[in-house]
C-alpha positions in Angstrom: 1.2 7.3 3.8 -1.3 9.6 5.1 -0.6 13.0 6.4 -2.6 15.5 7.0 -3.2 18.5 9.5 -6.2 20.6 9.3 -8.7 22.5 11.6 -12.3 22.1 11.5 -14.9 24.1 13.7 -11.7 25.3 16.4 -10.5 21.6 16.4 -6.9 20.9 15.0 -6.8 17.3 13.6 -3.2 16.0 12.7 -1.8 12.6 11.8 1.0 11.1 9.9 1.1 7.1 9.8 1.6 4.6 7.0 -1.0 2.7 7.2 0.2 0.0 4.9 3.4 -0.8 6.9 2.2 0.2 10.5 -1.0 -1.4 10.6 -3.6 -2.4 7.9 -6.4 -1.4 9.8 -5.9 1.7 12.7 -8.6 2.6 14.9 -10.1 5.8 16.0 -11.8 5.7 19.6 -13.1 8.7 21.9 -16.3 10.2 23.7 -18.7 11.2 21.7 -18.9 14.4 20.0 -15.0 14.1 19.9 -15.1 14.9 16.1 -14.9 11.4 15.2 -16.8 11.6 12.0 -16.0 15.0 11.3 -12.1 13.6 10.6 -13.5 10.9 8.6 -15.8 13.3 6.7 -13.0 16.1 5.9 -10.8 13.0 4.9 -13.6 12.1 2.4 -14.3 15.3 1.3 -17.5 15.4 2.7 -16.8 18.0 4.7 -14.2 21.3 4.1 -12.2 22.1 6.7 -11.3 26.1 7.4 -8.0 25.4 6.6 -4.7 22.4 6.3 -3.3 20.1 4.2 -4.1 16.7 3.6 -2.0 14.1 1.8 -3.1 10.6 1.0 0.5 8.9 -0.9 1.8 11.2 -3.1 -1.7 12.9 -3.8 -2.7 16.4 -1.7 -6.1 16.6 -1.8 -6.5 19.6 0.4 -4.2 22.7 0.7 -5.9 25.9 2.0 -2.5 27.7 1.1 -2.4 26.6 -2.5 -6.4 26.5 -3.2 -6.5 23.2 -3.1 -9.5 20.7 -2.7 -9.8 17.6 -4.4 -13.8 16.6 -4.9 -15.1 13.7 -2.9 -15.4 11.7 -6.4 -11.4 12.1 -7.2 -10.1 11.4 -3.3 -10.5 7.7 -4.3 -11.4 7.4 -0.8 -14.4 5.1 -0.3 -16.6 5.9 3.1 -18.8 2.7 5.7 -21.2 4.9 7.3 -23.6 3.7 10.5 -26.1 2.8 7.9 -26.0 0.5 4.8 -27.0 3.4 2.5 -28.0 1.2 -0.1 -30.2 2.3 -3.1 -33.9 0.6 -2.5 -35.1 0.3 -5.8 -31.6 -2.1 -7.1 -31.1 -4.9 -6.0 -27.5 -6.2 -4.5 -25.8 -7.3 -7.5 -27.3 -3.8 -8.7 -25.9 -2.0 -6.1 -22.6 -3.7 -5.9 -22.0 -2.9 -10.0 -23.2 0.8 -9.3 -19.6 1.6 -7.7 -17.6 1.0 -11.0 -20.0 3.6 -12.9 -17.2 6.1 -12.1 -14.8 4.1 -12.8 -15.0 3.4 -16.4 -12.0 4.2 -17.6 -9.6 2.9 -15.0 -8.6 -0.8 -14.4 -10.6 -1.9 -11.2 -8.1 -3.3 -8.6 -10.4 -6.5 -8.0 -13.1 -8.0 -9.8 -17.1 -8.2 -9.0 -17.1 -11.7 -8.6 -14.1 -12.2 -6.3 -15.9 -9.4 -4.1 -19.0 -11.4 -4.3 -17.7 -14.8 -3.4 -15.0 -13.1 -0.5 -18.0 -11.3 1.5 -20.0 -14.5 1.1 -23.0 -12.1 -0.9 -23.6 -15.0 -4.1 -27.0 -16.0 -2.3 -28.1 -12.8 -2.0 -27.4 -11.3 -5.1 -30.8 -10.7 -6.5 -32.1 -9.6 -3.1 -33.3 -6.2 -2.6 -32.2 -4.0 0.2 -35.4 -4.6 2.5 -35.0 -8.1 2.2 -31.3 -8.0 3.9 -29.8 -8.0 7.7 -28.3 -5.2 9.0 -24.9 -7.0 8.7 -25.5 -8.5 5.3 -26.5 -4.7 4.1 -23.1 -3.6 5.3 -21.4 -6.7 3.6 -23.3 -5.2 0.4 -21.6 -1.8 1.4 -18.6 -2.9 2.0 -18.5 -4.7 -0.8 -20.0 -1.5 -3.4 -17.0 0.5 -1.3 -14.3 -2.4 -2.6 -15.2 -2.3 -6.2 -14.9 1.4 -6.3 -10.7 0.3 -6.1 -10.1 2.8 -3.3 -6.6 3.6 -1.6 -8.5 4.1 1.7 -11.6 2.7 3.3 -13.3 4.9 6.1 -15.2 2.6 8.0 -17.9 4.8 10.9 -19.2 2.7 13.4 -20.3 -0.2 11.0 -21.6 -2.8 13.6 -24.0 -0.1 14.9 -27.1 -1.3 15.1 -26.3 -5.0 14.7 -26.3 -8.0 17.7 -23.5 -9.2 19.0 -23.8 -12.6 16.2 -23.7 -10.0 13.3 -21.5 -7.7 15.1 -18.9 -10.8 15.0 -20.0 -11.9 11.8 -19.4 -8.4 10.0 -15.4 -8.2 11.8 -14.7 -11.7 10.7 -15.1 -10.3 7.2 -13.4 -7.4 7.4 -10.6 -9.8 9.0 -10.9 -11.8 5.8 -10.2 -8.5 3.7 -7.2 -7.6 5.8 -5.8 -10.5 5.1 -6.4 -10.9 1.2 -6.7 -7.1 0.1 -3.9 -4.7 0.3 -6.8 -1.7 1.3 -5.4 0.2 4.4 -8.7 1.1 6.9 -9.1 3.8 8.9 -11.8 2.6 11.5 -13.8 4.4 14.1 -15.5 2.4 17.1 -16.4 2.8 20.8 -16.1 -1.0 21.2 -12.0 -1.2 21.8 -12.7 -5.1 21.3 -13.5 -4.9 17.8 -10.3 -2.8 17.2 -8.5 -6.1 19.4 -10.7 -8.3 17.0 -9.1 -6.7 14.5 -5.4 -6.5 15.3 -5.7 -2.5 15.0 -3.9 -0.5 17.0 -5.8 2.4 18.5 -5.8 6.3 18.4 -7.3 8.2 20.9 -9.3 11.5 19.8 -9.4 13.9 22.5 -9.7 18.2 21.9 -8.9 18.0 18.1 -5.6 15.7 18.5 -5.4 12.2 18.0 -3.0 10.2 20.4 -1.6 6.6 20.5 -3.4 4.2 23.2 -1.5 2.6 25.2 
């Protein structure tokens, strides 16, 4: 269950929804400069909002009221941006393993080679992040975002960038963790087909308030 109802620069964001049992993947569409990836980024913890609550499951990780703010570290909310965002200097088996660093002491929800062999990434393993696609640089992403054994995956306008091929190849993927994972995604897009692609039912964010699509 997510809740959460907070304002950020004059907007007022709000949502309730269980992801889990309402849809495993919801979609966020609206004109740009909506505030898009500022909802993404104060779910993250990226960003601090003036003031709300947000509640991912039984865990508040903001409450202005109460003093509330959970670090982006402890929000066990992992975050696909535009770009790959991978570290240059490590390769992708490298920067797949660098997710569970902060994760020593907890029992990771999936292991490093199911990851690996699910997102098709065992060729490209010792690759380094110059030597990738656009879309297999995401897979890596995707994949880092996975072993960090988050309760939610904030996916920003991941097929940016990519042709219509990789565009396809990336959401076949994601379809493929849908169906084996039990991650819930929240996912923004201004392509409504990829939210079809994906079976996700859309929210419309319009003046600071999301809204079901019809």
């Amino acid at each position: 269950m997510l809740n959460c109802q907070f304002e950020y620069r004059q907007a007022d964001f709000g949502l309730q929804v269980d992801l889990l049992t309402q849809a495993p993947v919801l979609g966020i569409v609206g004109a740009s400069g909506a505030g898009k990836s500022s909802f993404f980024k104060c779910l993250a913890g990226l960003l601090q909002p003036q003031q709300g609550k947000i509640q991912l499951n039984q865990h508040v990780l903001l409450d202005s009221q109460q003093g509330v703010n959970v670090p982006v570290h402890r929000r066990n909310i992992a975050f696909i941006f535009q770009q790959a965002c991978l570290f240059p200097h490590l390769n992708v088996l490298q920067n797949i393993a660098y997710a569970q660093r902060w994760k020593k002491s907890a029992t990771p929800k999936f292991s490093s080679a199911y990851i690996v062999e699910l997102l098709g990434l065992v060729p490209l393993l010792k690759r380094k992040a110059h030597q990738l696609s656009g879309g297999e640089a995401q897979r890596v992403a995707i994949a880092r975002a996975l072993l960090s054994s988050p309760d939610l995956l904030l996916l920003d306008e991941p097929t940016t960038g990519l042709d219509l091929q990789l565009r396809q190849q990336l959401l076949s993927f994601l379809n493929t963790i849908q169906q084996e994972l039990a991650i819930p995604m929240l996912y923004i897009t201004h392509h409504w087909e990829e939210l079809e692609q994906l079976n996700a039912p859309q929210l419309h964010l319009a003046e600071g308030r999301l809204h079901y699509q019809d």
